[in-house]
C-alpha positions, 0 to 999 in steps of 0.5 A: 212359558207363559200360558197366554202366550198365542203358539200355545193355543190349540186350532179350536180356540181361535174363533172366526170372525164375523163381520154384520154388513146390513147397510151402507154404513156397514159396508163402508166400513168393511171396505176400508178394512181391505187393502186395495194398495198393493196391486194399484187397487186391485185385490185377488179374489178367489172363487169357491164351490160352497158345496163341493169346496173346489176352487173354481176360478182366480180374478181380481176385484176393485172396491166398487167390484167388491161393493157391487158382489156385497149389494147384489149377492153376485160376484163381480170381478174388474177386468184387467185387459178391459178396464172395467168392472163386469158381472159373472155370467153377465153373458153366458148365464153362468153366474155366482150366487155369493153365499159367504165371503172371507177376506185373510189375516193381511186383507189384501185378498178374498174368498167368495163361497158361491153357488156357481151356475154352469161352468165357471170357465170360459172354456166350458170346464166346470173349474179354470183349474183343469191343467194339472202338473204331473211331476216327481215332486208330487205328493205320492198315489197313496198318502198315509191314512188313505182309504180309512173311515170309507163307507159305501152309504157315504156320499163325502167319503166317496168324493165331493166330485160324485156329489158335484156331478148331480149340479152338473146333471141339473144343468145339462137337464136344464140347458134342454128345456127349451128344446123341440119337444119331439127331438128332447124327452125332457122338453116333452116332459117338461110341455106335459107339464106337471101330470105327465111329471108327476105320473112319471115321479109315482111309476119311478117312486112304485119302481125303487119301493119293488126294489127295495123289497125284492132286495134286487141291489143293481135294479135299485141303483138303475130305478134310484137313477131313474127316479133322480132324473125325474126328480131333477125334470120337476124342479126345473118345471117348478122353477126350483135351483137344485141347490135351494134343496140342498140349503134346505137340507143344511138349515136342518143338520144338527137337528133331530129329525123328531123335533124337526118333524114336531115343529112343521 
């Protein structure tokens, strides 16, 4: 067998490619890569949690959709029953920050990897994907392997879902800021402003350190929680995503926390 030939490279030596889209030339040229001619020039796109990785929503787009979710850093989609190009969470707020988008082998479809804001679906389900058919065919409980490499520290291992619901947990916070502050305890935190948060952070943060030390492992878990809720109240006073946290945390892996430290 000749050694060049393609079926015998392994996964690993097939590189991805990267297309740089930094000015309109760019973006023409991107654009004419993709074939709109399939579907009377519209293309599949695809819509996934940059961080959880679960798919949120199927919807099509048109090239002047593409161009608009490529310039603005959005996603926009064309409407198939209304005939026009409209803004995710346009309406309802519940929009998608476009974080990378990749376009497969035959470019006829794409896939956005967004932060999503919200819920994605209209019905208020975090994904349009609820309804799962549950039939003999499907793969068994239990596949080989399942239950290996688990570790009670590991927030991956115990599921992408449990991760998610800390977004879901900003967004329910958030969604109460603007209410009446003597029926919300969030909206009078946020009225007190950043002392009455902040005294908050220091009894909580005193709180989980006790903890630690008593080597109490259920008091912990109850004053960590305690502590995240406040956590969450201070960025949203401060006007900070949770998920700008989060990206600041993924500029830093694969970095030594030494030499990070050393270069602050």
């Amino acid at each position: 067998m000749d050694k060049t030939d393609k079926t015998d490279k392994k996964e690993n030596d097939f590189k991805p490619v990267i297309l740089d889209v930094v000015n309109e030339n760019d973006l023409g040229l991107f654009l004419k890569k993709i074939d709109f001619t399939k579907l009377n020039g519209l293309i599949p796109a695809v819509a996934q949690d940059y961080f959880s990785k679960e798919i949120l929503m199927l919807a099509f787009m048109n090239k002047e959709a593409l161009k608009k979710t490529v310039e603005t850093g959005y996603a926009h989609y064309y409407s198939r029953s209304r005939n026009k190009l409209w803004k995710k969470g346009e309406t309802s707020g519940h929009t998608q920050h476009i974080k990378e988008i990749f376009f497969d082998c035959d470019s006829d479809s794409v896939l956005l990897k967004v932060i999503q804001k919200g819920p994605a679906c209209h019905t208020g389900h975090k994904t349009c994907f609820y309804s799962k058919i549950n039939n003999r065919l499907s793969a068994p409980d239990t596949p080989d392997g399942a239950g290996m490499n688990e570790s009670k520290t590991c927030a991956e291992n115990k599921g992408a879902e449990k991760f998610y619901s800390l977004k879901l947990l900003y967004d329910s916070i958030c969604g109460r800021k603007d209410s009446d502050p003597e029926k919300s305890y969030v909206a009078k935190l946020l009225n007190g402003g950043p002392e009455k948060i902040g005294k908050k952070l220091q009894e909580e943060s005193l709180e989980v350190i006790l903890s630690v030390m008593e080597g109490d492992r259920d008091k912990l878990i109850y004053e960590c929680a305690d502590l995240m809720f406040f956590y969450i109240v201070m960025l949203i006073y401060s006007d900070i995503d949770f998920f700008d946290v989060i990206d600041e945390l993924k500029k830093r892996e694969g970095i030594s926390g030494l030499d990070e430290k050393k270069a602050r």
